[in-house]
C-alpha positions as CSV (number, residue, x, y, z in Angstrom):
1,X,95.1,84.6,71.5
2,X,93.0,86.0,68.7
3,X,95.6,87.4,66.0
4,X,92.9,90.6,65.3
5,X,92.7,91.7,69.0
6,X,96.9,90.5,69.8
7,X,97.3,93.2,67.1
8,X,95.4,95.7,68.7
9,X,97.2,95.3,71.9
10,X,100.8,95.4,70.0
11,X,99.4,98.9,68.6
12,X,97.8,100.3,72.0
13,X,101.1,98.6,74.4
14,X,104.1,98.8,72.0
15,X,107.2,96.8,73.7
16,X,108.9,99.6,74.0
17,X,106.8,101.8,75.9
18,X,106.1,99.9,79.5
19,X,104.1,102.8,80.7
20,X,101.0,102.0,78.3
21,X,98.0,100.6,79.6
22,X,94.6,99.4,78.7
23,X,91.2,98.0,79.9
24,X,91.1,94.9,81.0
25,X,87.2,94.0,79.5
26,X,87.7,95.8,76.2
27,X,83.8,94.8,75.4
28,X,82.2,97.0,78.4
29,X,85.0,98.3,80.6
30,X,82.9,100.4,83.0
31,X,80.2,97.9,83.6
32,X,80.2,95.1,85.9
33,X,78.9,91.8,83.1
34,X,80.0,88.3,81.8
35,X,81.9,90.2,79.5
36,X,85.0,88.9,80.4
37,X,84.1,85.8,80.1
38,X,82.5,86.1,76.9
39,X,86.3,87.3,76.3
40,X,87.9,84.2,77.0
41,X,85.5,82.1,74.8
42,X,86.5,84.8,72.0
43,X,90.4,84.1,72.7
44,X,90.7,87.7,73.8
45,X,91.6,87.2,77.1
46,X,94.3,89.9,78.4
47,X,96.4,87.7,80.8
48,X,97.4,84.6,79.5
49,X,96.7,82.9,83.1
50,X,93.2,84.6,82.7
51,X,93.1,82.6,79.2
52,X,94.0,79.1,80.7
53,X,90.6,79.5,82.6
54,X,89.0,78.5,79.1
55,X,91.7,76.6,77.8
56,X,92.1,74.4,80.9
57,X,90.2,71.4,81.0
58,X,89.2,72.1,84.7
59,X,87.7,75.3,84.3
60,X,86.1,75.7,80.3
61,X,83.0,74.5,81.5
62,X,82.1,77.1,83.9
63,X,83.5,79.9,81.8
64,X,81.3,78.8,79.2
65,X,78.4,79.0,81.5
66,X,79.1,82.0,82.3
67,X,79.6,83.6,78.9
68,X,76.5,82.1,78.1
69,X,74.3,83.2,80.9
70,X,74.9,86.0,82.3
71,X,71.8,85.9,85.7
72,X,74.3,82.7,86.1
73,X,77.1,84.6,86.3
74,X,75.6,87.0,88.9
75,X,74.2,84.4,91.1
76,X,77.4,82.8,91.2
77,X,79.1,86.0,91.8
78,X,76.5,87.0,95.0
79,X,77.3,83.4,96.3
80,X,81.2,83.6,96.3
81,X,81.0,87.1,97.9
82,X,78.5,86.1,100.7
83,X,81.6,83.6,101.7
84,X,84.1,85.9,101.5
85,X,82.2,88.3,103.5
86,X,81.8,85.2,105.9
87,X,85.8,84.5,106.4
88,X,87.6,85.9,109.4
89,X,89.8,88.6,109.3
90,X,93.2,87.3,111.1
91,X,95.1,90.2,113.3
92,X,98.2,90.5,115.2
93,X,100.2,87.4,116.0
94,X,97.1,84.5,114.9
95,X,98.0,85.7,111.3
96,X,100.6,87.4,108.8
97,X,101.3,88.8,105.7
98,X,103.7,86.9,103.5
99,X,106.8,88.3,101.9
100,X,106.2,85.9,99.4
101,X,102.8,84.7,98.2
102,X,103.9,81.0,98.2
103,X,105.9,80.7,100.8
104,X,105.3,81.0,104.7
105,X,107.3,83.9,106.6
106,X,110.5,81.9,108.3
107,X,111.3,83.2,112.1
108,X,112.2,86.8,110.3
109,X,111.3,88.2,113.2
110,X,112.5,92.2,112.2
111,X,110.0,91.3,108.8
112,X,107.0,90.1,111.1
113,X,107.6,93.5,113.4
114,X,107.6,95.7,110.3
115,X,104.5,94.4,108.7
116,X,102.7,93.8,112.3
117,X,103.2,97.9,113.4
118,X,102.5,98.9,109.0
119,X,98.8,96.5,109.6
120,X,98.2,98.1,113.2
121,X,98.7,101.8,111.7
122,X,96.2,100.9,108.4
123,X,94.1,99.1,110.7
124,X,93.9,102.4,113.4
125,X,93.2,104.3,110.3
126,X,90.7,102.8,108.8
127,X,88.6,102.6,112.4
């Protein structure tokens, strides 16, 4: 990370205040750009897994890309949300919503009855 701007975070989230925040795009925070990515290249990253997407050998290429070009970056953008616009929404028993990220729910079945009456009351909201 960039000493200058790990400084500036030390000053604005001091360790011993945890109810701190900041932005996470400190170059244009209200305004969807490449900034973030521009970010990265620049070592200020916030996250350090949001950091490993320039670092890493996989992904440095595209970040630069997109740091550099910014239409790029939008295209790109459009593209991935078109497809995520495209995926199937999974209800009742064909899918479920994982007590842990990584790991599949086991036979809980008092978890899976919770979470399937907590999705049918969002879901009868939000229709």
């Amino acid at each position: 990370m960039d000493e200058a701007f790990a400084n500036d975070l030390k000053s604005i989230c001091p360790s011993n205040n945890t109810n701190s925040t900041t932005v996470n795009d400190i170059r244009s925070p209200n305004k969807f750009d490449n900034n973030y990515y521009v970010d990265l290249v620049n070592r200020q990253g916030l996250f350090t897994s949001d950091q490993e997407l320039y670092t890493g050998s996989r992904t440095r290429e595209i970040v630069e890309s997109f740091a550099a070009d910014e239409i790029l970056f939008f295209e790109s953008f459009v593209r991935g949300m078109i497809k995520v616009g495209q995926l199937s929404l999974l209800t009742g028993k064909q899918g479920e919503i994982r007590a842990n990220c990584s790991v599949r729910n086991s036979d809980n079945q008092y978890l899976v009855s919770v979470v399937e009456e907590e999705v049918e009351e969002v879901w009868s909201e939000l229709k």
